[in-house]
C-alpha positions in Angstrom: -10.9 -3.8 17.0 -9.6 -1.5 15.2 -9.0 1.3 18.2 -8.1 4.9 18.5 -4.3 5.3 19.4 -3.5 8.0 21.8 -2.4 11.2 21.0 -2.9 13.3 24.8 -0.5 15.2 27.0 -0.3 15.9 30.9 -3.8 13.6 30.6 -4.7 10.3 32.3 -4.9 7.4 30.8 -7.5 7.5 28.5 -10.3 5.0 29.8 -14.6 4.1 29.4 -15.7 6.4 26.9 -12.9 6.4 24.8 -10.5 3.8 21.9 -12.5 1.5 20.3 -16.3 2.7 21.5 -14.7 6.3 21.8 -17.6 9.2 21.3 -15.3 11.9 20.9 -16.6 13.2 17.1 -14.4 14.1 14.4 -15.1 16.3 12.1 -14.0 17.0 8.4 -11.8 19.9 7.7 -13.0 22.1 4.9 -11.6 21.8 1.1 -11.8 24.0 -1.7 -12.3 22.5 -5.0 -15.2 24.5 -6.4 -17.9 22.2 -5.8 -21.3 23.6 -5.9 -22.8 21.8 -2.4 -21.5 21.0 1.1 -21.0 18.2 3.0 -20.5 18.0 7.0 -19.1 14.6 7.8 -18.6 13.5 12.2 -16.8 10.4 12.4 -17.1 8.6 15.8 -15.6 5.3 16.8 -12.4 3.5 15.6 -10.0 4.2 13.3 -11.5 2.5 10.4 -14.4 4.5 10.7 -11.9 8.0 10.1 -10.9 5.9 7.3 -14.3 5.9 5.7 -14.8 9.1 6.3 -11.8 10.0 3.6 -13.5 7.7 1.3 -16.6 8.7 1.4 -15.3 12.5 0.7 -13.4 11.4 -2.1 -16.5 9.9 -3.7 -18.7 12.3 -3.1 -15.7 15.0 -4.8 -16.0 13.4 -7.4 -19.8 14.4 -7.7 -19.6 18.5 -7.2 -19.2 18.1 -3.4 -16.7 20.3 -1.3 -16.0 19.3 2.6 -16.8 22.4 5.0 -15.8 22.3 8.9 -18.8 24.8 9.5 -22.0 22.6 10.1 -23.9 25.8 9.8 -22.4 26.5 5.5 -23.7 22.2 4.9 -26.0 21.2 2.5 -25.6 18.0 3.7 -24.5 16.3 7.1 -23.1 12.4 7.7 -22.7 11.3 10.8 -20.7 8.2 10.7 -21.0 5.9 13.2 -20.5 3.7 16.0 -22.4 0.7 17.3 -20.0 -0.7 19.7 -21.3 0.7 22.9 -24.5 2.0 23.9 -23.4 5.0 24.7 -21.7 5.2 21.7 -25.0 5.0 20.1 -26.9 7.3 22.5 -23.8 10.2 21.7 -25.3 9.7 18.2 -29.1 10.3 18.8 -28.3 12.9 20.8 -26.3 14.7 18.1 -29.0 14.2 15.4 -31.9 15.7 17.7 -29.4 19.0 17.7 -28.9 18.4 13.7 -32.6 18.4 13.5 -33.1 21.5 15.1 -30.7 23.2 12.6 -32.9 22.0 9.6 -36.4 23.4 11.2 -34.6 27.0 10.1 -33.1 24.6 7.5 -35.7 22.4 5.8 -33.5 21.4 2.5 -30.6 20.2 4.6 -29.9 16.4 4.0 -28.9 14.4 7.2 -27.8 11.3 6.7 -26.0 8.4 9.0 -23.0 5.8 7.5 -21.6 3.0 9.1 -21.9 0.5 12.1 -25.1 2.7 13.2 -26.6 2.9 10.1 -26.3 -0.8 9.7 -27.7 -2.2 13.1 -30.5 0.2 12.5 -31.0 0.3 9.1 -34.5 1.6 8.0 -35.2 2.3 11.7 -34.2 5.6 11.8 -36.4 6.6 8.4 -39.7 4.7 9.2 -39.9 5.0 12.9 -38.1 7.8 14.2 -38.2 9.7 11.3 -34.8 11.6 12.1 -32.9 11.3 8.9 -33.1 11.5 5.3 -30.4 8.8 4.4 -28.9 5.3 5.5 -25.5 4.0 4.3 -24.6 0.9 5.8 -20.4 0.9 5.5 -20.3 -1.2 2.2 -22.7 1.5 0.5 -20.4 4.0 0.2 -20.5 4.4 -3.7 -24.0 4.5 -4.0 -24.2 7.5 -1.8 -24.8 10.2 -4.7 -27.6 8.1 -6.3 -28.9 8.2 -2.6 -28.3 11.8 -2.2 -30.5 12.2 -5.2 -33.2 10.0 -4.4 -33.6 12.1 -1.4 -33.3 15.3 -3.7 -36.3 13.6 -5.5 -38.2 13.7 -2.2 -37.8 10.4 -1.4 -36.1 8.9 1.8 -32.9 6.6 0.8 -31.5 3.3 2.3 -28.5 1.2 1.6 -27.4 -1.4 3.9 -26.2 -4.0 1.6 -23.0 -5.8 2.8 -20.5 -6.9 0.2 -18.7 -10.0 0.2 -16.2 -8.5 -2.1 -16.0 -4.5 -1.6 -12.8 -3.2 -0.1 -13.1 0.1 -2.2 -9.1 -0.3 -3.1 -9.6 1.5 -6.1 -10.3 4.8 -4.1 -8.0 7.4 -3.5 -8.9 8.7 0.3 -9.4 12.6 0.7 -7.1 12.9 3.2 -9.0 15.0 6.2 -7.9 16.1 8.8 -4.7 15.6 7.7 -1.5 16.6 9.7 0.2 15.3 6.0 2.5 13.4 8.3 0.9 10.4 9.6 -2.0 8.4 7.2 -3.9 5.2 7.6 -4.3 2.6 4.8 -7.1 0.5 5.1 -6.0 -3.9 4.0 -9.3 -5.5 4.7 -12.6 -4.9 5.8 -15.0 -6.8 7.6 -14.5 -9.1 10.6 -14.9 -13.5 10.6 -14.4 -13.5 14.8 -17.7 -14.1 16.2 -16.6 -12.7 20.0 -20.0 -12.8 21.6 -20.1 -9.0 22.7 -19.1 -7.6 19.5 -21.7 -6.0 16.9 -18.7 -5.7 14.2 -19.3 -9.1 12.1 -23.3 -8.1 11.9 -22.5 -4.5 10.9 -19.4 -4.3 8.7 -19.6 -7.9 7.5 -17.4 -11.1 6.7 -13.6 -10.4 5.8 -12.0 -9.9 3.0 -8.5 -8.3 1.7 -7.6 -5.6 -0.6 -5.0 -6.3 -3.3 -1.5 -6.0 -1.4 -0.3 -4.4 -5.3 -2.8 -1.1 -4.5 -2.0 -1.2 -0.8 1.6 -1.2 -1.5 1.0 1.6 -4.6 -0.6 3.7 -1.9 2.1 3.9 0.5 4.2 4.9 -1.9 1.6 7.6 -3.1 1.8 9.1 0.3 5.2 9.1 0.9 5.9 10.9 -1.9 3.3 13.4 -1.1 5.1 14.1 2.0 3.9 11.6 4.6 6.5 9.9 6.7 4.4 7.0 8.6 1.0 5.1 7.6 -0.8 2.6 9.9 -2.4 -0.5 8.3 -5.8 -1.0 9.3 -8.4 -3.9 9.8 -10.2 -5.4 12.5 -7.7 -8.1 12.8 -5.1 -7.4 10.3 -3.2 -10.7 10.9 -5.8 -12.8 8.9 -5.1 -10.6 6.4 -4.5 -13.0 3.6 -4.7 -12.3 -0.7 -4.6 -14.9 -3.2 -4.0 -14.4 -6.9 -5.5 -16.9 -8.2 -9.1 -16.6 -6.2 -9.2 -13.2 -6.6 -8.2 -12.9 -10.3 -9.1 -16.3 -11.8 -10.5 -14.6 -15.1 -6.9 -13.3 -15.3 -5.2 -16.7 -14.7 -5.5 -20.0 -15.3 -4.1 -23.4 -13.9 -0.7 -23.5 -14.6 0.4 -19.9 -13.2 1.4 -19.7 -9.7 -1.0 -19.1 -6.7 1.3 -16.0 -5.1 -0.7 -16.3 -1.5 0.0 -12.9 0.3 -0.1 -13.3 4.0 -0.1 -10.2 6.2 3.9 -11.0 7.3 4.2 -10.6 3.2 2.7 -7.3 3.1 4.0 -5.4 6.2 7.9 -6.8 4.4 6.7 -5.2 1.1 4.9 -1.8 2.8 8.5 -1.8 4.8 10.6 -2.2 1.5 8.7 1.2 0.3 11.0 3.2 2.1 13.3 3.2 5.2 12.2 6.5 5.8 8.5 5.6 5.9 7.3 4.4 9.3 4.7 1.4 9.3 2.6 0.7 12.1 -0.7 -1.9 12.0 -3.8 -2.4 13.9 -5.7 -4.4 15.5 -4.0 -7.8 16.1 -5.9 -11.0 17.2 -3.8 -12.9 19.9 -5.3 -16.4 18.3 -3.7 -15.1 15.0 -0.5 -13.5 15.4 2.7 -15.3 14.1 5.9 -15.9 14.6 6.8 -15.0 11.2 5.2 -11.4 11.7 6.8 -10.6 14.5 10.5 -11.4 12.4 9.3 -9.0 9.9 9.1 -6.2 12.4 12.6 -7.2 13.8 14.4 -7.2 10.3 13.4 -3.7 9.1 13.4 -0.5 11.7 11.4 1.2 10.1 8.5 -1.2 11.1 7.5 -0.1 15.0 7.7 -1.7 17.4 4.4 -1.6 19.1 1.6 -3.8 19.3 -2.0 -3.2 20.4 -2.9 -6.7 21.1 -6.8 -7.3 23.1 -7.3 -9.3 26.0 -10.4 -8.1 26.8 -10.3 -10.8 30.1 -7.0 -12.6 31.6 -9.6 -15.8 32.9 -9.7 -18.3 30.5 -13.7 -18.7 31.3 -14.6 -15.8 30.6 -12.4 -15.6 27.3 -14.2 -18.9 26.1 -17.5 -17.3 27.1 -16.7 -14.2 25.2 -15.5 -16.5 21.9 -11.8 -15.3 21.9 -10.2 -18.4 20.1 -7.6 -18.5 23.3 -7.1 -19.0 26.6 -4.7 -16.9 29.2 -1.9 -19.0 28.9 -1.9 -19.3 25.0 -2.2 -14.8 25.2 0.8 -14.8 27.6 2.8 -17.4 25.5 2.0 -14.6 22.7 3.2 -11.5 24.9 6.0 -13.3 25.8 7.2 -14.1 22.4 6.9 -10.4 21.4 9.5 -9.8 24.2 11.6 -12.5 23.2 11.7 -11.7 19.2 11.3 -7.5 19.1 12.8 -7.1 22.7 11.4 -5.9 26.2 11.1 -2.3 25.2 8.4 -3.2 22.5 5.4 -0.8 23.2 2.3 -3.4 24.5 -1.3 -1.9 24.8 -4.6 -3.8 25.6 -8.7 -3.8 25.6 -10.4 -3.9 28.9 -14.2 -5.5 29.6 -14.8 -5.0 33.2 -18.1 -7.0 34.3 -18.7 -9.3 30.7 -21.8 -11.8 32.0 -21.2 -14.3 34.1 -18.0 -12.8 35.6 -17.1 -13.5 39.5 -14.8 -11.7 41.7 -12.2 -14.2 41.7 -12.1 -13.4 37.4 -12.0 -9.8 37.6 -9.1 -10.3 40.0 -7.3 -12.7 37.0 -7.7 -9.9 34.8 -5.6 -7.6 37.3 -3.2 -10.6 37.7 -2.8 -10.9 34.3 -2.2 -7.0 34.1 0.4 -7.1 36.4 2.4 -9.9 34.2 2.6 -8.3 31.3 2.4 -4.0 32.3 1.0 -2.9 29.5 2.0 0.9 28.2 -1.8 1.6 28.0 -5.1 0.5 27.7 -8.6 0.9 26.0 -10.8 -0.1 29.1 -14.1 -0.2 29.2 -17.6 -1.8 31.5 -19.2 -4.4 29.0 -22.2 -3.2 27.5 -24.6 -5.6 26.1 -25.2 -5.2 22.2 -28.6 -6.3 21.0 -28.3 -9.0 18.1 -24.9 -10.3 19.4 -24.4 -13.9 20.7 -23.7 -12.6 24.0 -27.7 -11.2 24.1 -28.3 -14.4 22.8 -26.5 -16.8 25.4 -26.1 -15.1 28.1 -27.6 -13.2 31.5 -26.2 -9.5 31.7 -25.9 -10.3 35.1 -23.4 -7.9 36.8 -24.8 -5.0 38.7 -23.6 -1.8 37.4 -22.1 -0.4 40.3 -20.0 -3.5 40.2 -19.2 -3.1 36.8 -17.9 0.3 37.8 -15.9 -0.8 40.9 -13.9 -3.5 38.7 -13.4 -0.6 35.8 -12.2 1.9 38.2 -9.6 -0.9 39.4 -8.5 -1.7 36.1 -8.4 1.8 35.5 -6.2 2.5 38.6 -3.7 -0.4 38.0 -3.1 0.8 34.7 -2.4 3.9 35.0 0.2 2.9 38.0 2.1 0.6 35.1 1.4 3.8 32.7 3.6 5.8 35.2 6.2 3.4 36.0 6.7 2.6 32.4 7.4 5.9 31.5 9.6 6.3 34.5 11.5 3.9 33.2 12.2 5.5 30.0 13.5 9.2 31.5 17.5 9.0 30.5 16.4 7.4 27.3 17.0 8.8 23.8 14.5 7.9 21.1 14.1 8.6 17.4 10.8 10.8 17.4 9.3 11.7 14.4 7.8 15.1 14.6 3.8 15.1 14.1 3.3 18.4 14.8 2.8 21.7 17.5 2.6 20.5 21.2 -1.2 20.9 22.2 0.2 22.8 25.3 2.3 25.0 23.5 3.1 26.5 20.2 6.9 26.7 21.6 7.1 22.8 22.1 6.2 20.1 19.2 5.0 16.2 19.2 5.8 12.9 17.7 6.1 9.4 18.8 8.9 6.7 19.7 8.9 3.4 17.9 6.7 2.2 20.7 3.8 4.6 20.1 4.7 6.8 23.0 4.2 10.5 23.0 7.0 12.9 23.4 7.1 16.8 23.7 10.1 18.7 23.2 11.3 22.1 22.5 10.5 23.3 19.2 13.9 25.1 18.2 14.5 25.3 14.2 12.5 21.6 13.9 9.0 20.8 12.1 7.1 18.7 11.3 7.5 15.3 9.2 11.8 15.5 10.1 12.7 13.0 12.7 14.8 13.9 15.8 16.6 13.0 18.6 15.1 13.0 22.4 16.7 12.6 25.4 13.7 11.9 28.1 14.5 14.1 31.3 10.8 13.5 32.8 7.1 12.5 32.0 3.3 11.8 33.3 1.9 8.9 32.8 0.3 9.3 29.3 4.0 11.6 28.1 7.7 11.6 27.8 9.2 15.1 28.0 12.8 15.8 27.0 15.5 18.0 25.0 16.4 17.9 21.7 20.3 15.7 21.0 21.8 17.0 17.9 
């Protein structure tokens, strides 16, 4: 759910041990605001967790605190985590035993851990391992200065209460990080999908949507702060649903209209914002993805055409033993709508599981099959990994031998980065609207944006920058970039 969205050049596809379960950290960038301690925040995992990140900075502003970049300059240190993977987890201890090292020369430093981590774990880390001063499960955010003082007070702290109702929509994000192009907006938190491998609906909680009036106030906030594209974010954003009168009923009564906000409403109103304001979205759910969405995105441009859309398996066993809510055939009837309304060229990427329990050869071979029909642009692909306290633990015998597991990865792997390459083949001679995110990583003479379907693209810098969008004309690529000249 919710997955990183690539951003490489002259790379492979990205693969295991990256996207959703990625352990790549990042880390806050350093503002200036005169506040009189420190805070280090790593963010590892999706994108919602970056998102957290900015609120949790913008709370803790609020309270005296200033970002810093330098772990060494921190008074205190989050590490905001990820419990989708093991080694996701295991990237996580690993960092803390270093932290911990810093605060034997450091005694007052404050380390804490946030999110997925922090609530799978809870007090674990304070009573048994003893490795950290602070928990902060991901609904806990606001309490974190009284936390912070506890711990000031000597005490160790703990918050891992999930809300039924906090979507922290009355939060302005400290934008880290920030390239001041390109910003997420977080719609909804939480999860109601119980697939049986996933830790999400035990660690970030049920679902529930923010008011489309601030989402829509927001968008309009950034844009006029400069930002040309935001991405709307939830675990599965097309269940995405707001209803006056539940949410406000102390405000309305009986007679006044029930103006039900589905998430085909709010991607039309984010669109209306401006033309010149790109929306994206992630993660859809192919059990919940409409028709009526998908004519949204083909009446306004400025909506992209791209959608990250998890299989996870192409056998329908496997995809009823995993909990999906659909089989293969209702998943292809879904891709092949997309291609029917928004057109063939619309940007399709995927989620992997090589070797979830139970799976034979002759299912992992579906999977390929399955690949092969649709040729996705790329994919987040990964070997399962059994979660403890998920229904999968539960029900099921993690019965695949690992260097099986591997062997079907590296072939998923393999395939996909074959469709990767003929995909972008098949775009050289092309000319796409690019909006320009920033220097090439390669290069300071080149810079980088994406198409409407999420694809990189590296061009000659010339007289352009960043936040303008341009013309390309694709002359040749890799399989994870498009590479052309600049069409005035």
């Amino acid at each position: 759910m919710a997955e990183e969205k690539l951003l490489i050049e002259d790379l492979d596809l990205i693969s295991e041990g990256q996207g959703e379960g990625q352990t790549d950290a990042r880390v806050t960038a350093s503002t200036h605001t005169g506040g009189s301690r420190k805070v280090y925040i790593e963010s590892y995992g999706c994108q919602m967790n970056f998102s957290d990140s900015e609120i949790v900075a913008s709370i803790l502003q609020k309270q005296g605190f200033d970002t810093t970049s330098n772990l060494e300059e921190a008074d205190v240190v989050f590490l905001n985590t990820c419990s989708i993977r093991e080694k996701a987890e295991q990237t996580v201890r690993n960092r803390l035993q270093q932290i911990n090292g810093l605060k034997k020369e450091k005694p007052e430093l404050l380390v804490g851990v946030l999110g997925c981590m922090a609530e799978r774990l809870k007090s674990k880390f304070l009573e048994e391992e003893r490795i950290v001063d602070l928990v902060a499960g991901p609904d806990a955010y606001r309490d974190l200065p009284q936390l912070i003082e506890k711990v000031d007070e000597g005490q160790k702290a703990v918050n891992t209460f999930l809300s039924r109702e906090e979507t922290y929509a009355d939060i302005s994000p400290v934008r880290l990080n920030s390239n001041g192009v390109t910003a997420f907006i977080s719609i909804m938190r939480g999860c109601d999908n119980m697939c049986t491998f996933c830790v999400v609906p035990f660690t970030r909680g049920r679902e529930r949507s923010r008011d489309p009036h601030s989402i829509v106030a927001e968008a309009e906030d950034l844009f006029q702060k400069g930002f040309r594209e935001v991405t709307l974010l939830g675990q599965n954003v097309d269940s995405y649903t707001w209803s006056e009168v539940e949410n406000n009923k102390a405000r309305l009564n009986s007679r006044q209209i029930d103006n039900r906000v589905n998430f085909a409403h709010l991607l039309e109103r984010v669109a209306q914002v401006s033309p010149e304001l790109r929306i994206r979205f992630s993660t859809s759910h192919p059990k919940d993805i409409t028709d009526e969405v998908l004519h949204v995105m083909s009446r306004y441009d400025n909506i992209c055409k791209y959608i990250h859309l998890p299989v996870q398996s192409g056998n329908t066993r496997i995809l009823e033993r995993m909990n999906r809510g659909y089989s293969r055939e209702w998943y292809l009837e879904r891709v092949g709508r997309i291609k029917e309304i928004l057109g063939p060229d619309c940007g399709l990427s995927s989620d992997m599981i090589a070797g979830f329990c139970g799976e034979t050869e002759e299912e992992h071979q579906d999977t390929l099959s399955l690949m092969n029909e649709v040729r996705y642009d790329f994919s987040y692909m990964f070997m399962y990994s059994e979660r403890p306290g998920t229904l999968a633990e539960k029900r099921y015998k993690d019965d695949i031998a690992e260097e099986v597991k591997k062997r079907r990865l590296s072939e998923i792997i393999a395939l996909q980065n074959r469709h990767s390459l003929e995909n972008n083949q098949r775009d050289v001679g092309k000319t796409f609207r690019v909006l320009v995110e920033g220097p090439s990583r390669r290069s300071p003479d080149f810079l980088q944006g994406r198409n409407s379907a999420n694809k990189v693209i590296v061009f000659p810098k010339k007289n352009k920058v960043k936040g303008e969008y341009v013309q390309v004309k694709v002359d040749r690529c890799t399989g994870a970039t498009l590479m052309g000249e600049l069409v005035e």
